[in-house]
N, CA, C and O of each residue as an XYZ file, in Angstrom:
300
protein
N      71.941     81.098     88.745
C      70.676     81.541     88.184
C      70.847     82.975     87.694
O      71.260     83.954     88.317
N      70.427     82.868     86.417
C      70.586     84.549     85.696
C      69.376     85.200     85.555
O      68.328     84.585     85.357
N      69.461     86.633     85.662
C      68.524     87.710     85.717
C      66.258     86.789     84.458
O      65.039     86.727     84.623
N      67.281     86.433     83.528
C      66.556     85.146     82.554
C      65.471     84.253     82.863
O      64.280     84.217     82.558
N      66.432     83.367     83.734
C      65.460     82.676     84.524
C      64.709     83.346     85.434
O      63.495     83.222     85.271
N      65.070     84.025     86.353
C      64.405     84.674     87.514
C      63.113     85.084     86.766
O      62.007     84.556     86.877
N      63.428     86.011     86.072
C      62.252     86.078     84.915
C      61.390     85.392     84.337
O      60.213     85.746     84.405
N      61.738     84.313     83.669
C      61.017     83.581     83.437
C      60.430     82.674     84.797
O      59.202     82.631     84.725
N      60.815     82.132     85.691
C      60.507     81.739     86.803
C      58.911     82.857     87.546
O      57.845     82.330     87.863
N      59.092     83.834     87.617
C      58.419     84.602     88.134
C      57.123     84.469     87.133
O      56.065     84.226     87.713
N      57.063     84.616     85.490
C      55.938     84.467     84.641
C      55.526     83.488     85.063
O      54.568     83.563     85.833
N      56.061     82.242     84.738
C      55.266     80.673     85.328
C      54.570     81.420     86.980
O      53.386     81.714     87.143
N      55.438     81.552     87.799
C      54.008     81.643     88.624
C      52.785     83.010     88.673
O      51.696     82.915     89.239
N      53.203     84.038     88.060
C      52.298     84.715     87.706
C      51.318     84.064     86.883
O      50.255     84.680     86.804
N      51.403     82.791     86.136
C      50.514     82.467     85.420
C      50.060     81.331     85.919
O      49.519     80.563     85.123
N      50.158     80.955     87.280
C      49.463     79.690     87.863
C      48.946     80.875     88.811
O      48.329     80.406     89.768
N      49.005     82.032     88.822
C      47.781     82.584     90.032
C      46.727     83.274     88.629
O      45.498     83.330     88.624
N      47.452     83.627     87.790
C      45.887     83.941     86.717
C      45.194     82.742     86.768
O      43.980     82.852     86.939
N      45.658     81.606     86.662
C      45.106     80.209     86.013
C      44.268     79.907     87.526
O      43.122     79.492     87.349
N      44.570     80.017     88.561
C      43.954     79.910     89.774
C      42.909     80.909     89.845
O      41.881     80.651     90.471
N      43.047     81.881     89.340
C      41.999     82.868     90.116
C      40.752     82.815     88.649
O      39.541     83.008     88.756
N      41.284     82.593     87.748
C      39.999     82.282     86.425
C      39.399     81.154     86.969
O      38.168     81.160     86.975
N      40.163     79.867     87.579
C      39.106     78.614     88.500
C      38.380     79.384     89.030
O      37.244     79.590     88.602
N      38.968     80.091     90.274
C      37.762     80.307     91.042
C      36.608     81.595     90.606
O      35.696     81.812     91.404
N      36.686     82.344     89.442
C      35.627     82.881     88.901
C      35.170     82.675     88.101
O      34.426     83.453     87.504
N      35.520     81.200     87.677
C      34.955     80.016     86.658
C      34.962     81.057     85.215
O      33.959     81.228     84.523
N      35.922     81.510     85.023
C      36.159     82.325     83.850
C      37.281     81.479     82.694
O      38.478     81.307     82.927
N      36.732     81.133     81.732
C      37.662     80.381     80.760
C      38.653     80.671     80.312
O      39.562     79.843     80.257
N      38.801     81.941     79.843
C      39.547     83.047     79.713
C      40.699     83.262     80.273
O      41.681     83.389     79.543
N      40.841     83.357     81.779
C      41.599     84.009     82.514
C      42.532     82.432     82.640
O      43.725     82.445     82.945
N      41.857     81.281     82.385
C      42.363     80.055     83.145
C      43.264     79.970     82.152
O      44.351     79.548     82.546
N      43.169     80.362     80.351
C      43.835     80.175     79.563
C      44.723     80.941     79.544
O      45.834     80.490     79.266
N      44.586     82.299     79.814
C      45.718     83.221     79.913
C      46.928     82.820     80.946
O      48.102     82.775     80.577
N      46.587     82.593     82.013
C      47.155     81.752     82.946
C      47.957     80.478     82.518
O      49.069     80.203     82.969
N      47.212     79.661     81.516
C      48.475     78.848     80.802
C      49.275     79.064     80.063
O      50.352     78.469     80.107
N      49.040     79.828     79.310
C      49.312     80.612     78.106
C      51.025     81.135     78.951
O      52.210     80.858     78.768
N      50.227     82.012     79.904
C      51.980     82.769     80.865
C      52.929     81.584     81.418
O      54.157     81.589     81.335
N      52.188     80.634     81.960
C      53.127     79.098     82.591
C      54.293     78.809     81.662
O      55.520     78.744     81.747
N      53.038     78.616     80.427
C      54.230     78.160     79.521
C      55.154     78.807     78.939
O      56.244     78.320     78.640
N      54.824     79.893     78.739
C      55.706     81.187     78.099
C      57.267     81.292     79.382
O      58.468     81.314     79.114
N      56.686     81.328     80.504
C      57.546     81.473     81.331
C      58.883     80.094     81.768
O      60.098     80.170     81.950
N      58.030     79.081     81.793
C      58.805     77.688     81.472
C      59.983     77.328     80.527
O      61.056     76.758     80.722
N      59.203     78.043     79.080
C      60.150     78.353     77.777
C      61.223     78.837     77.959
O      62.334     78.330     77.804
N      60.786     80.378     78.479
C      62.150     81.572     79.320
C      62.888     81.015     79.906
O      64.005     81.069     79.391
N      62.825     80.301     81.044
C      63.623     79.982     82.272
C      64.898     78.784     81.178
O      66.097     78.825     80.902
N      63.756     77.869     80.875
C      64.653     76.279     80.163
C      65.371     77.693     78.936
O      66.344     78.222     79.475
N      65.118     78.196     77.781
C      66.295     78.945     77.298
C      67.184     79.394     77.738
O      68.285     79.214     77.219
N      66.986     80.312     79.111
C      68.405     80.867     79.878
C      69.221     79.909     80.294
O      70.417     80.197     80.342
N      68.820     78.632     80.671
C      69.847     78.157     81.283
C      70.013     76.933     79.926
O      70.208     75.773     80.287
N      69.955     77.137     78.843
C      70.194     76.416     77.313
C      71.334     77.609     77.519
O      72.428     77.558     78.081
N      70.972     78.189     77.161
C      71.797     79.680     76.948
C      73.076     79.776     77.441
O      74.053     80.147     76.791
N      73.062     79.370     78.834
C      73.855     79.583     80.089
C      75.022     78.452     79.853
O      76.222     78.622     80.071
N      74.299     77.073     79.282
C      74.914     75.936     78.856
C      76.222     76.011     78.139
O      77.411     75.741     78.311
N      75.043     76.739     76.848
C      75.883     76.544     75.454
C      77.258     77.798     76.066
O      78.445     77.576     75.825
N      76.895     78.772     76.674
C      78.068     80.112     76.646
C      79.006     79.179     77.649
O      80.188     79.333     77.340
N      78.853     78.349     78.650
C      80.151     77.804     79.843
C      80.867     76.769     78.580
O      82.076     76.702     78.360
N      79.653     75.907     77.742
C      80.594     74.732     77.264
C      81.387     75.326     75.145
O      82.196     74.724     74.439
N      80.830     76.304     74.953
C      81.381     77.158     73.780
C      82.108     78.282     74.003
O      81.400     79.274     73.828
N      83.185     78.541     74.304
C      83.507     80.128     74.634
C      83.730     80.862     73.385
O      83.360     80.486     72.273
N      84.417     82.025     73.680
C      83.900     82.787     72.428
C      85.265     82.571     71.563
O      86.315     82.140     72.041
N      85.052     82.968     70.138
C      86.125     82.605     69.387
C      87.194     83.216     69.720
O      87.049     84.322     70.240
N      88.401     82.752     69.547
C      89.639     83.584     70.203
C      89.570     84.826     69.140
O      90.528     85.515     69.490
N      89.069     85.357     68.244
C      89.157     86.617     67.340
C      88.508     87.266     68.556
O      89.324     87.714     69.362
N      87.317     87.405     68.845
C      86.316     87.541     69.574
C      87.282     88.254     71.014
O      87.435     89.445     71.285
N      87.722     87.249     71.618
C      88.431     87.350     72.651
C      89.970     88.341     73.044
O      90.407     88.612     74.162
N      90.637     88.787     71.446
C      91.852     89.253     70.888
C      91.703     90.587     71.667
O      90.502     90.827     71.790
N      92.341     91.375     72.139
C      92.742     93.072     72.416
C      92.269     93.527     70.836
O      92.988     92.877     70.077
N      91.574     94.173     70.246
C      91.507     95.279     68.876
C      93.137     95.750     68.531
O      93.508     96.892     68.803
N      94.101     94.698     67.877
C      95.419     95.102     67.186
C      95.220     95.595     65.731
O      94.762     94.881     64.840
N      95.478     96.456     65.626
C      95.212     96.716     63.759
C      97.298     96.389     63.212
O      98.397     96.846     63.529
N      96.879     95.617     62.514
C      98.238     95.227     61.570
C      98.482     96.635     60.759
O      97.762     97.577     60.427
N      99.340     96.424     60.668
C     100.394     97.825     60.085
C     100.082     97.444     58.996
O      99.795     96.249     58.926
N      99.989     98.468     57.418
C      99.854     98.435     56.631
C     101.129     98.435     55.831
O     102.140     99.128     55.944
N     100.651     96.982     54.561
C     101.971     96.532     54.226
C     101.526     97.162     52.571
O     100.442     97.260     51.995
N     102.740     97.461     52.236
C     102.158     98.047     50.370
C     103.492     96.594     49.471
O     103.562     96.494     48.246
């Protein structure tokens, strides 16, 4: 689990206690904001570990990966 998810993990439930606490002050508002963060946070978490996927099963291009060699200049 990466810094990503944790993050996103933590919004989802920050946004099931907005969505809980707009129930109980019967506020429409707050219940939506509260979904609004669930899902935002749901999104986060499922990207990081898309993310997490694609970087274990793609590594990086071997250029990418090379020591910085500069070729000698040929005339």
């Amino acid at each position: 689990m990466n810094t990503d998810q944790i993050h996103g993990h933590w919004r989802e439930m920050k946004g099931w206690a907005l969505e809980s606490w707009g129930r109980v002050t019967h506020d429409p508002w707050k219940r939506i904001a509260g979904r609004r963060e669930r899902l935002l946070g749901q999104l986060e978490a499922s990207l990081a570990e898309s993310r997490r996927i694609a970087e274990s099963d793609f590594p990086a291009p071997v250029a990418a990966r090379m020591p910085d060699r500069r070729r000698p200049a040929t005339r």
